[in-house]
Each structure stands twice: as C-alpha cells, then as structure tokens.
Legacy VTK file of the C-alpha trace (Angstrom):
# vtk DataFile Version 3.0
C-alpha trace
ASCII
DATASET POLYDATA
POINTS 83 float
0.000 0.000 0.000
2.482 2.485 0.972
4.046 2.301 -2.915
2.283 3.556 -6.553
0.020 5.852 -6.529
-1.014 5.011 -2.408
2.619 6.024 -1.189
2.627 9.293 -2.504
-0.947 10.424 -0.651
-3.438 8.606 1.301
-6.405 9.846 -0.885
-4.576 10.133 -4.214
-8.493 9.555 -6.224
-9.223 12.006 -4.575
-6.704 14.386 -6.259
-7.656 12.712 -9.898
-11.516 13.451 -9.103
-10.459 17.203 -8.191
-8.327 17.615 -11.163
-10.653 15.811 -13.702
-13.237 18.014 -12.411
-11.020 21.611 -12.917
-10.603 19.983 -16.576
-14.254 19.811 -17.103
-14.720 23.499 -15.899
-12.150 25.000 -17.800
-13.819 24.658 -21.124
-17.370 25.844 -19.776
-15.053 28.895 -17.735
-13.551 30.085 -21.614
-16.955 29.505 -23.563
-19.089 31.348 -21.253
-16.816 33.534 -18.985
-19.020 32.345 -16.309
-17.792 31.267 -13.130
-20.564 28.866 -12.621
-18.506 25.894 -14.081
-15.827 26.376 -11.292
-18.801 25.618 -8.304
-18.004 21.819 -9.925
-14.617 21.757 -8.655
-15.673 23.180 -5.407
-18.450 20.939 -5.235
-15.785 18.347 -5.122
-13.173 20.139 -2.798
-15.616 20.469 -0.297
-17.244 17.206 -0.586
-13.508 15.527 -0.162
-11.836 17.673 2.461
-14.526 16.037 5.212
-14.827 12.667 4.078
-11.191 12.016 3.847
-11.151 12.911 7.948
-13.985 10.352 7.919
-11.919 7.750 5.944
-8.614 8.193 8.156
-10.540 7.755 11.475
-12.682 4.588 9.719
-9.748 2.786 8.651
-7.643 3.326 12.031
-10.576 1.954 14.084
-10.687 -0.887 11.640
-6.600 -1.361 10.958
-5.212 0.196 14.098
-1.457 0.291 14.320
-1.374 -1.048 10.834
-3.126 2.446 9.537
-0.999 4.808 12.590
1.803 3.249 10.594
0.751 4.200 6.966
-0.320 7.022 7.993
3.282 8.184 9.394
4.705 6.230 5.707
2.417 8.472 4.106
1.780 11.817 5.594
0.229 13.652 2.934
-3.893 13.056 2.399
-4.949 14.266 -0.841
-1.811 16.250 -2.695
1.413 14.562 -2.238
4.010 16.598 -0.974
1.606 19.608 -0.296
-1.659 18.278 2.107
LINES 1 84
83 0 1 2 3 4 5 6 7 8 9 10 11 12 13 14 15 16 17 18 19 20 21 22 23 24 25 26 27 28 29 30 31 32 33 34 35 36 37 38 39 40 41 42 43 44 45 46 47 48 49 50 51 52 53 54 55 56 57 58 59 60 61 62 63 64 65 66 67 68 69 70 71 72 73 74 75 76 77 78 79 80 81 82
C-alpha cells in the first residue's frame, strides 16, 4: 500500500476526481466567462476535504497500528508533498 500511486498520498483519487473536475470546468469557464462551471470543482473540494477525515478515522478503528503506521509512511492526504 504504501508504494504507486497510495505512497505518494493517502487519498490520491481524490486528487484525480479534483483535477478531472477543474478539466471539465475550464472549457465551460472560456466559452461562457461564467464562473458557474468552477462551483463543480468546489463541489468536489468540499465534498472531499470532510470525508477524507472520515476515511482516516474509519480505517484506524478498523486497521489500528497497521493504519498509525501508513499514515506516518504516508503523511500527505490528498496532494502529495503539499496536504
């Protein structure tokens, strides 16, 4: 788990969703020169932030030390080397 994709951050779909997302806005952005397109990418932000607090504390009542010791492999939960 703690190599790929999973090593670099703990919720790396996450981070795909987010970007896919910013890729669907941009087009809708230029087009219209609304911002409107970008409340997709927030949608997502601040539907992931939340539930990725939810997802630690799930899978370290279910795994225990195993998770305390990803999580301290991998300290970064949705952009690796940033958050």
């Amino acid at each position: 788990l703690c190599s790929g994709f999973w090593g670099a951050s703990r919720h790396i779909n996450y981070l795909g969703e987010i970007c896919q997302s910013i890729a669907l806005a941009i087009p809708g952005w230029l087009v219209s020169g609304s911002l409107l397109p970008w409340l997709y990418p927030v949608y997502y932000v601040a539907l992931f932030i939340p539930r990725q607090y939810d997802d630690d504390a799930i899978c370290l009542e279910k795994y225990g030390k195993s998770w305390e010791d990803y999580m301290r492999a991998v300290p970064y939960r949705i952009v690796p080397y940033i958050w």
